[in-house]
ROKE-279640 format. One line per field, with one value per residue (C-alpha): residue number from 1; residue in one letter; z, x, y. Coordinates in Angstrom, 2 decimals. Layout:
REM residues N
num	[NUM,...]
residu	[a,...]
up	[Z,...]
east	[X,...]
north	[Y,...]
This chain:
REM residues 118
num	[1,2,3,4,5,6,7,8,9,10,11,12,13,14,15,16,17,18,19,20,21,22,23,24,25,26,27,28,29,30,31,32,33,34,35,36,37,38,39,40,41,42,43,44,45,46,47,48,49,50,51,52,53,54,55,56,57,58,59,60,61,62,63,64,65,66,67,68,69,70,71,72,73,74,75,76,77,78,79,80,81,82,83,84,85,86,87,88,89,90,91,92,93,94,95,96,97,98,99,100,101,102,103,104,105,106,107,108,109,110,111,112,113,114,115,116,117,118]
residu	[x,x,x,x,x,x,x,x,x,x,x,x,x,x,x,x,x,x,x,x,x,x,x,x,x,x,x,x,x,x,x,x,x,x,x,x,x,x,x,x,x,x,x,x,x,x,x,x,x,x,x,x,x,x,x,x,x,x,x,x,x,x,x,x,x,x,x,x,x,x,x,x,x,x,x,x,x,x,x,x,x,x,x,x,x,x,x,x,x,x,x,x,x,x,x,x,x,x,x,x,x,x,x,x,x,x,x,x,x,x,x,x,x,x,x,x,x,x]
up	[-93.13,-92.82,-96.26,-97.15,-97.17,-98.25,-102.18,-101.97,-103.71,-101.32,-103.26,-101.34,-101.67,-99.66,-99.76,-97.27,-96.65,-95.47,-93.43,-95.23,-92.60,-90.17,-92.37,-90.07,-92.35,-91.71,-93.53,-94.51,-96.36,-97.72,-98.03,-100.58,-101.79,-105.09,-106.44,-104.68,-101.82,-98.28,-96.16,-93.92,-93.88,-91.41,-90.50,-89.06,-87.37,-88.40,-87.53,-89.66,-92.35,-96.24,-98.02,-99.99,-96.46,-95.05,-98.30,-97.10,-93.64,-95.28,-97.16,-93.81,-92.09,-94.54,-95.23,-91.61,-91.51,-94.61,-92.53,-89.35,-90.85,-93.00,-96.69,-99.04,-102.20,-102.84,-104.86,-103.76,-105.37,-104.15,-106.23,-106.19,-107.05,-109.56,-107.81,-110.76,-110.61,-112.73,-113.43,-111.37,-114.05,-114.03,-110.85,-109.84,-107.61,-105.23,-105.17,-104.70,-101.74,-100.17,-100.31,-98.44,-94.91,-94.68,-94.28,-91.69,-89.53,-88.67,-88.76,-91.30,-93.25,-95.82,-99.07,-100.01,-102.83,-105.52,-103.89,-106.05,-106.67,-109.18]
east	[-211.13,-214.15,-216.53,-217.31,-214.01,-211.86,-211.10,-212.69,-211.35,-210.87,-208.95,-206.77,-206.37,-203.23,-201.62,-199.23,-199.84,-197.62,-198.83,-196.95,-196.41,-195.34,-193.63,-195.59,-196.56,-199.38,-200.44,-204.22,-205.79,-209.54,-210.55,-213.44,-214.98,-214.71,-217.56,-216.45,-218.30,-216.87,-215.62,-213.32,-210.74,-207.91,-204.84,-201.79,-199.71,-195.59,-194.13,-191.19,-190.46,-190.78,-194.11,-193.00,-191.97,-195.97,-196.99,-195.77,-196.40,-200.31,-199.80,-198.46,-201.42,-203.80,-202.53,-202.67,-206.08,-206.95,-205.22,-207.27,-210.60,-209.26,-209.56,-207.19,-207.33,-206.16,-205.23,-202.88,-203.22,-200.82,-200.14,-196.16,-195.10,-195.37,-196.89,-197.17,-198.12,-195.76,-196.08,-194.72,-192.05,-190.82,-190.16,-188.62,-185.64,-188.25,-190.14,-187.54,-185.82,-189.54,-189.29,-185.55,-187.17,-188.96,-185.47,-184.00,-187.18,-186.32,-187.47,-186.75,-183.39,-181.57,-180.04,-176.98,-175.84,-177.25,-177.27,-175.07,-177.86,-179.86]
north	[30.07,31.26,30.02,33.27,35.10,32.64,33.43,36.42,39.41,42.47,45.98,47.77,51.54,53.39,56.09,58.51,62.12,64.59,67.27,70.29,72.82,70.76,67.80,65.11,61.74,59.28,56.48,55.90,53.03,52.03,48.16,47.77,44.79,43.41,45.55,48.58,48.53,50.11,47.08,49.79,52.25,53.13,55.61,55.69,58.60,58.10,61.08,62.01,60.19,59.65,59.39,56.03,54.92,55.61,54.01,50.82,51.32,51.76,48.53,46.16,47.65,46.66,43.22,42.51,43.45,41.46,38.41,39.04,39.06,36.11,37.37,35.73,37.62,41.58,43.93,46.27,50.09,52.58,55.49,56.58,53.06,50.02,46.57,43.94,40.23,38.50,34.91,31.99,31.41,34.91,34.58,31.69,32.87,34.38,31.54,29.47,31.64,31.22,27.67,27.41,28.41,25.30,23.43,26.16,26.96,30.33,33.81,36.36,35.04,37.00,35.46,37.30,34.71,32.98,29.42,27.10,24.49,26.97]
């Protein structure tokens, strides 16, 4: 990673917008530094669908811009739902789940029961 990004903090500001008399949605996101300062912005034509649905689209666009231009550090701020870092402790079944792909090797799994071994 490149010396200067790596562990540095980047905020991420997105938000969806619906377009009222036409019910079109787009997704729209600002990347500042850790003082504030403009690093970029971006938007994203959905179409139909929710606004909590272009929220998320605006957060998947952003992290994959924080991952191309190799920052390492964010915080997310979206404003019609809750992110919250919790802990490692609290939240060992996720980290634990995280840690099973490494003896499968395979895409996206999903975990429908509580392995017995927990």
């Amino acid at each position: 990673m490149s010396a200067t990004r790596a562990g540095t903090w980047v905020c991420l500001n997105s938000d969806g917008a619906v377009k009222l008399d036409t019910g079109l949605v787009a997704a729209k996101g600002v990347l500042r530094g850790r003082h504030g300062g403009w690093i970029l912005g971006f938007n994203r034509s959905l179409g139909y669908c929710s606004v909590f649905n272009a929220e998320l689209w605006g957060v998947l666009d952003d992290l994959m811009i924080l991952k191309s231009r190799k920052y390492d550090r964010v915080l997310i701020r979206i404003d019609s739902q809750k992110l919250e870092c919790i802990p490692r402790e609290r939240n060992l079944e996720a980290d634990r789940i995280a840690k099973m792909t490494f003896n499968r090797n395979e895409g996206l799994q999903l975990v429908k029961d509580i392995p017995l071994d927990w």
